[in-house]
C-alpha positions as CSV (number, residue, x, y, z in Angstrom):
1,X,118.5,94.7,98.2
2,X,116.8,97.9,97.5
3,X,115.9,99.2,100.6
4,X,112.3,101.4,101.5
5,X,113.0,105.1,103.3
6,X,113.6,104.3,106.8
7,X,110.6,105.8,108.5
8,X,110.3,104.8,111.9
9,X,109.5,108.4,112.9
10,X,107.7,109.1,110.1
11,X,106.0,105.5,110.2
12,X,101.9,106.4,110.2
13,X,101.4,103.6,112.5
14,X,104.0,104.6,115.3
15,X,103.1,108.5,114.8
16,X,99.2,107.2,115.6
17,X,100.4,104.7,118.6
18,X,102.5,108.1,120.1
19,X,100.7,111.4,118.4
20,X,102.2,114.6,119.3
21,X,99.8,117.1,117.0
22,X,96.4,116.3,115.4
23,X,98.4,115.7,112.3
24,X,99.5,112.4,113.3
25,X,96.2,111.1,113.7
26,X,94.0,112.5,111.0
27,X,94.2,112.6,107.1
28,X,93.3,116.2,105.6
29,X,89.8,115.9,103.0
30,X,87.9,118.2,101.3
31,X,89.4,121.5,102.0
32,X,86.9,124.2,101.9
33,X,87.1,127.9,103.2
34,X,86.7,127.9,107.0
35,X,85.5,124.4,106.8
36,X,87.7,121.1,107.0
37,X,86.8,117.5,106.7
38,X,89.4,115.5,109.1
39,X,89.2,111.6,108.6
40,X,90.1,110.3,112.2
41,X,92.7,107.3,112.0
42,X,92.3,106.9,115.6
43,X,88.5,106.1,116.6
44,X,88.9,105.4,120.1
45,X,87.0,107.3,122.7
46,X,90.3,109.2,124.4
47,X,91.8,109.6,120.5
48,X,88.7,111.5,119.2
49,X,87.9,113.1,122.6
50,X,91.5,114.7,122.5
51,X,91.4,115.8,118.8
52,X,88.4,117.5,119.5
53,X,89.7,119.3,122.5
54,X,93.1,120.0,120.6
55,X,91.1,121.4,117.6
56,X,88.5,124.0,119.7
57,X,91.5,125.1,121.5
58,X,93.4,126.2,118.3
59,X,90.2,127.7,117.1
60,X,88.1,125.6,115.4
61,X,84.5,124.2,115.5
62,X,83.3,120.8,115.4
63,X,80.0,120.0,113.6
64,X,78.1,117.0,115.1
65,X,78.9,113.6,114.3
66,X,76.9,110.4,113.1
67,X,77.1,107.5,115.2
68,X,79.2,105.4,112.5
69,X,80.6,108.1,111.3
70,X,84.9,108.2,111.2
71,X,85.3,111.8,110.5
72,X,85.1,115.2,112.3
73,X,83.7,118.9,110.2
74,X,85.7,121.8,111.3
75,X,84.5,125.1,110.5
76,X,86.9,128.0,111.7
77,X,87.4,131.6,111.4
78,X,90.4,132.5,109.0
79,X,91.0,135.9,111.3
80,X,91.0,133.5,114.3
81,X,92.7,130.3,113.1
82,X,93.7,128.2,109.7
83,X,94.5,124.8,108.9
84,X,97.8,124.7,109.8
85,X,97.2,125.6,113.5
86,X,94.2,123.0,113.3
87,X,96.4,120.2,112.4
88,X,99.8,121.6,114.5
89,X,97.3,121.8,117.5
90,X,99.1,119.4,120.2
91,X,97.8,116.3,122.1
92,X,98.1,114.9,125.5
93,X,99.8,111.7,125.7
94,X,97.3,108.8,124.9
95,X,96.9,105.3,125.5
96,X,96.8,102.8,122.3
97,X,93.8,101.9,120.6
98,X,92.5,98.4,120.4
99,X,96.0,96.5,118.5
100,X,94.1,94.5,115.3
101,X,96.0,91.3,116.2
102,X,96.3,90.1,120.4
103,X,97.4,87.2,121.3
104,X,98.6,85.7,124.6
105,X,100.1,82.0,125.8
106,X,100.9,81.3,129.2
107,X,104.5,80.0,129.9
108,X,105.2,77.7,132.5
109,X,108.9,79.3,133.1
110,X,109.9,82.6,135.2
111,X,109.6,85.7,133.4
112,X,114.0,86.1,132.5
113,X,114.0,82.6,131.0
114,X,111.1,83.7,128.7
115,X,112.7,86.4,127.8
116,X,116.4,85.0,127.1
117,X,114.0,82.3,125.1
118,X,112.5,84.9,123.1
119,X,115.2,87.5,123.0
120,X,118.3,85.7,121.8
121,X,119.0,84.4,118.3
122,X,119.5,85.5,114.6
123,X,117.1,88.0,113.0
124,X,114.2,90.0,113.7
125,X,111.7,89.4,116.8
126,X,109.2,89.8,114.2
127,X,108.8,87.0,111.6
128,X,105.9,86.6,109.5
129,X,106.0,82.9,107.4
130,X,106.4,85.3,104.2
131,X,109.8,86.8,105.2
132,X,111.8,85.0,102.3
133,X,114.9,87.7,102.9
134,X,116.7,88.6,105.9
135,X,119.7,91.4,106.0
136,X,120.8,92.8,109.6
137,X,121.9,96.1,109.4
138,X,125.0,98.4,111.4
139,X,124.2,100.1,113.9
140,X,122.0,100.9,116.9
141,X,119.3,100.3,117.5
142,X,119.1,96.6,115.9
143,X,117.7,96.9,112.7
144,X,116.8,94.7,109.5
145,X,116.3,94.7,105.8
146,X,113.8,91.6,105.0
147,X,111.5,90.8,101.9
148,X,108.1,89.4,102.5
149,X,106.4,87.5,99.6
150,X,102.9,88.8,98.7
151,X,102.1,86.2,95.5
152,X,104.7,86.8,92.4
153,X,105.7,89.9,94.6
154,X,108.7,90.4,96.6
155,X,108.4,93.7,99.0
156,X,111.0,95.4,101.1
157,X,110.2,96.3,104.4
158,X,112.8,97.8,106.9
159,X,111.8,96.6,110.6
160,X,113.3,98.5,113.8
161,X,113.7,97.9,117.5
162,X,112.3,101.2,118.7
163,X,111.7,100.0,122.3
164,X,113.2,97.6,124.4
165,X,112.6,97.3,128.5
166,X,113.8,93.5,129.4
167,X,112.8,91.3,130.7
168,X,109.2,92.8,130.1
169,X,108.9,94.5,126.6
170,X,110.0,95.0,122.9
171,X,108.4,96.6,120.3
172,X,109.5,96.8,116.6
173,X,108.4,98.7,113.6
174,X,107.8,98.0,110.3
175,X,108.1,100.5,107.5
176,X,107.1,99.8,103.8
177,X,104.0,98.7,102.0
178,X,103.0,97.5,105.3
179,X,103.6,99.8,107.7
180,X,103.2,98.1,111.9
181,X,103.7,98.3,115.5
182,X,104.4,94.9,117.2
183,X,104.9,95.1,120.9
184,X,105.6,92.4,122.5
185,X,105.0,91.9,126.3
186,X,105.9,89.9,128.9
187,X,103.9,90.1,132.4
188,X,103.5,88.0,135.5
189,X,102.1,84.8,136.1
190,X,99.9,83.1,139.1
191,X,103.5,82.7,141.0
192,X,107.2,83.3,140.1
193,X,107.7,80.6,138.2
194,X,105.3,81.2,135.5
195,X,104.6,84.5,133.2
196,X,102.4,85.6,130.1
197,X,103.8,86.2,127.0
198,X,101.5,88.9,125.2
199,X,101.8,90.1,121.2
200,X,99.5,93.1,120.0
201,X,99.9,94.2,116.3
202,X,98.8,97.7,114.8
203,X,99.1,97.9,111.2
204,X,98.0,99.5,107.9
205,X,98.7,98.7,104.0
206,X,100.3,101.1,102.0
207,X,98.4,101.7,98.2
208,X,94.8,102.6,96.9
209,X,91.7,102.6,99.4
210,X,90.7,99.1,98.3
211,X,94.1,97.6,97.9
212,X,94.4,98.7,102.1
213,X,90.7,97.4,103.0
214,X,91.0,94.4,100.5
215,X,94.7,93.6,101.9
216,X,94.5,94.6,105.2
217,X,92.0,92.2,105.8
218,X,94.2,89.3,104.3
219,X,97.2,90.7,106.3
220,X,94.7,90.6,109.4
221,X,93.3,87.0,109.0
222,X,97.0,85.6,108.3
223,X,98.3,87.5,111.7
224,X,95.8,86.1,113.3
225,X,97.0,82.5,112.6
226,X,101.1,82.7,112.6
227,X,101.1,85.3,116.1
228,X,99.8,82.2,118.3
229,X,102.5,79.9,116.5
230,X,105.3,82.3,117.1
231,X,104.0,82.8,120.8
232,X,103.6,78.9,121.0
233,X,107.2,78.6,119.8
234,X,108.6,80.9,121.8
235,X,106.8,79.0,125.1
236,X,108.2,75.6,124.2
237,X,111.7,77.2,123.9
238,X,111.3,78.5,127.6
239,X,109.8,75.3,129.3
240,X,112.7,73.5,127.6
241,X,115.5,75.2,128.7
């Protein structure tokens, strides 16, 4: 199986979820001298309010924004600043944005049976109804080589435990044309013996700007169906045991 470059730190989705530098979540357009189009891939209030901070600190200057607008104007002074400062300027840590996928089910078991339920058996945590291939791979942390189906197309993804705090969270990532954070999250119910089981997804298609509105949508609207089936699963699993 021909494997995608294993990218979990290089994963855009995971560097916009945990951004260290501007860089991680903006895109570079228009270059100009002293000026600087930055499309924002985080549009959440603390994500913008922090690359603005990070980019007057380094040196730059942001023109106003329109209301629907998801992009910033820097203008800078080249004996002050340049665009590689801009983009290397460094964040504070932020909290997500908004995940495009949420879905929670209530379990009628304690939170450790849950997770045993969920935790325990062959292949990833993650499993869309198109993963027609499943390879585990050596080493730590748990890792997989699968293929999901997209029509006639077969696509390689490589997905990733990159965080794993039992019995309360997991998250995976997914690197390839679809690149994904799925956290999954386990929290307290109205008394011991009961818990919510929570999945958020954060994802973006790889490819040409309509191929990633056009399939992101589709990826989107079929999330949104199979998450509540694997959290549904995963609940009956628990009450049984």
């Amino acid at each position: 199986m021909a494997l995608p470059h294993d990218a979990t730190g290089e994963n855009p989705i995971r560097r916009m979820l945990y951004p260290s530098t501007v860089a991680d979540v903006v895109t570079p357009r228009q270059p100009a001298f002293g000026r600087l189009r930055l499309e924002l891939q985080r549009t959440d209030g603390p994500g913008v309010e922090a690359v603005i901070a990070a980019l007057v600190a380094a040196g730059g200057s942001i023109e106003p924004r329109r209301a629907a607008d998801s992009s910033l104007i820097v203008t800078y002074d080249h004996r002050v600043t340049d665009e590689r400062r801009l983009l290397a300027a460094p964040l504070p840590s932020l909290p997500p944005p908004t995940a495009r996928v949420d879905s929670t089910v209530s379990i009628a078991a304690p939170v450790e049976r849950a997770w045993a339920a969920f935790a325990t058996g062959d292949g990833p945590p993650w499993r869309p109804p198109a993963m027609v291939e499943v390879e585990p791979l050596a080493g730590d942390p748990p890792s997989w080589a699968v293929v999901v189906a997209a029509g006639p197309w077969r696509l390689p993804h490589h997905v990733t435990v990159t965080s794993a705090h039992p019995p309360h969270e997991l998250e995976v990532t997914v690197s390839g044309k679809l690149n994904a954070v799925v956290r999954y999250q386990f929290e307290g119910g109205a008394n011991d013996d009961t818990c919510n089981f929570r999945q958020r997804m954060w994802f973006a298609l790889g490819g040409t700007a309509i191929e990633a509105a056009v399939g992101g949508a589709l990826i989107e609207a079929l999330a949104r169906r199979f998450a509540p089936e694997q959290l549904e699963a995963v609940r009956r699993k628990a009450e049984r045991s």
